[in-house]
TIZA-226955 format. One record per residue (C-alpha): residue in three letters; z, y, x. Coordinates in steps of 0.05 Angstrom, whole numbers, plus 5000, padded with zeros to 4 digits. Example, Ala and Ser with C-alpha at 12.3 -4.5 7.8 and 13.67 -1.06 7.14 Angstrom:
BEGIN
Ala515649105246Ser514349795273
This chain:
BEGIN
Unk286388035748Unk290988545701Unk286388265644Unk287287615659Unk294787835662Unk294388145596Unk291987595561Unk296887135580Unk302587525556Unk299487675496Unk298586875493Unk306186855505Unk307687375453Unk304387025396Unk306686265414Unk313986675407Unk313086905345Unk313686665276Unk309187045223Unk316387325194Unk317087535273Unk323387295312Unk327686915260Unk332186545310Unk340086795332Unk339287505367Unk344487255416Unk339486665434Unk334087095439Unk336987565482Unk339387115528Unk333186795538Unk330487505550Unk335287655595Unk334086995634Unk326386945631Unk325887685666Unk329387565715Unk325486885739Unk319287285721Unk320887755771Unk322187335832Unk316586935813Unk312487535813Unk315287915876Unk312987185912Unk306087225888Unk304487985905Unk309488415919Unk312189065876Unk306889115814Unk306788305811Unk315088305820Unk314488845750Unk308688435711Unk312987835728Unk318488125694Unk315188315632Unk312787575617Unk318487275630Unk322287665588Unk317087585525Unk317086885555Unk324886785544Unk325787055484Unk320686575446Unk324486015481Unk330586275447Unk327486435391Unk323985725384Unk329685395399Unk333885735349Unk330085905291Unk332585455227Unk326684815206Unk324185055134Unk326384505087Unk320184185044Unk324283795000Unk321983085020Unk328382925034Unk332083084974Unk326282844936Unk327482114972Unk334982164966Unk335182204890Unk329381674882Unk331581214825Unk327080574803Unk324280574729Unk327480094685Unk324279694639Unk324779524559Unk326578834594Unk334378524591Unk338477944607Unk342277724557Unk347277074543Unk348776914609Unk351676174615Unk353475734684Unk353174964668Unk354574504726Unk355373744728Unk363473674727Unk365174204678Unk369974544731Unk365975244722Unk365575144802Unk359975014851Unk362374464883Unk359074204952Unk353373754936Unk353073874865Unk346374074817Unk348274674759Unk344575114720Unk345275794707Unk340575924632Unk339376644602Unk335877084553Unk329877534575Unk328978074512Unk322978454505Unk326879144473Unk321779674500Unk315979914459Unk310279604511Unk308478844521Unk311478624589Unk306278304647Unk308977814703Unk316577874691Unk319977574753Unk327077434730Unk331277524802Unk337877074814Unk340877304887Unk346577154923Unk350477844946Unk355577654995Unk351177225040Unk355676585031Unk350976025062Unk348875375029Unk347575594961Unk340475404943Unk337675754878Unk330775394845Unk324676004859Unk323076444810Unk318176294752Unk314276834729Unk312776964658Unk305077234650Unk306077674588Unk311677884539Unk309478284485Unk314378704445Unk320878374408Unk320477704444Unk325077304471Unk324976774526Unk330276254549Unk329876144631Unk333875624665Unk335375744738Unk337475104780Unk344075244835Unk345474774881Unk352674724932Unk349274524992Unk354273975032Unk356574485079Unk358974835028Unk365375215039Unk370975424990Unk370776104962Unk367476564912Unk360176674899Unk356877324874Unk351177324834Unk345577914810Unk340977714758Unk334778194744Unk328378244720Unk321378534752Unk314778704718Unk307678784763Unk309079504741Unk314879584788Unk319779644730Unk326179334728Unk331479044681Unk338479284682Unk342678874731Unk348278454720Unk352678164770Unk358777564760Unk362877094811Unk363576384809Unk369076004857Unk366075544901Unk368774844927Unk367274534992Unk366273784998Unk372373324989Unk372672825047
């Protein structure tokens, strides 16, 4: 029986102890101590009386103090956190260039119910050909019933060229008055990305 004993608090000694030993608050520790012996003994006095009451004692106290320990000991920082936090995407030799809105009534407004087009430059200034560019017109504020045309995606762009794309924008009926925010991007199959650039346009709801 006092091997079996002894094992187990040399169990409970280990499981409380780091490889740098106790690294938590002393205070904690103590306190755990203090609290584990003195369960341990009443625990032990139940199951056998004076030696029992003393053994009892013992592993609760190494018991209590790697609670405290455990609980208290500062979490080693890996890094993978920081490393995430300061993740920033790879941009591209891609940009947008000669940005121009053209809508039906030449108010410079998307009115309710009216077809426009919103036509740019996509530049090939890096020093590596360009595969599946995706140029990327969104919407920012969430204002409902704008439809933009899908994406068309250019296969390959090699070095120094240039390519006009022509996105449709349509005021859906339920349109309602107010101002529009656009980003306009590129993507490659790489993951790259173009340098983003953002403009308003008012928008007009549907004259009854």
């Amino acid at each position: 029986m006092e091997k079996v004993a002894l094992i187990l608090l040399s169990t409970l000694i280990l499981s409380g102890c780091s490889s740098y030993g106790m690294q938590g608050n002393p205070a904690a520790v103590q306190a755990g101590a203090a609290i584990g012996g003195v369960l341990g003994a009443i625990v032990g006095d139940r199951a056998g009386g004076y030696n029992a009451s003393q053994f009892g004692a013992l592993a609760g106290t190494v018991a209590g103090a790697a609670v405290g320990n455990a609980v208290t000991t500062p979490r080693q920082d890996d890094g993978a956190e920081e490393e995430y936090d300061n993740y920033a995407p790879a941009y591209s030799g891609l940009h947008v260039t000669n940005l121009r809105f053209i809508d039906e009534n030449r108010n410079h407004t998307i009115d309710a119910e009216e077809d426009s087009k919103l036509v740019f430059d996509v530049v090939n200034d890096g020093d590596t050909p360009a595969y599946n560019v995706t140029p990327i017109i969104e919407e920012v504020t969430g204002m409902k019933h704008i439809l933009i045309s899908p994406a068309q995606q250019i296969a390959y762009m090699p070095v120094g060229n240039a390519i006009r794309y022509t996105a449709t924008i349509r005021g859906g009926r339920r349109l309602k008055t107010g101002e529009a925010v656009f980003r306009v991007y590129t993507t490659e199959s790489n993951g790259a990305m173009s340098r983003t650039h953002e403009f308003s346009l008012p928008t007009q709801k549907r004259k009854k």
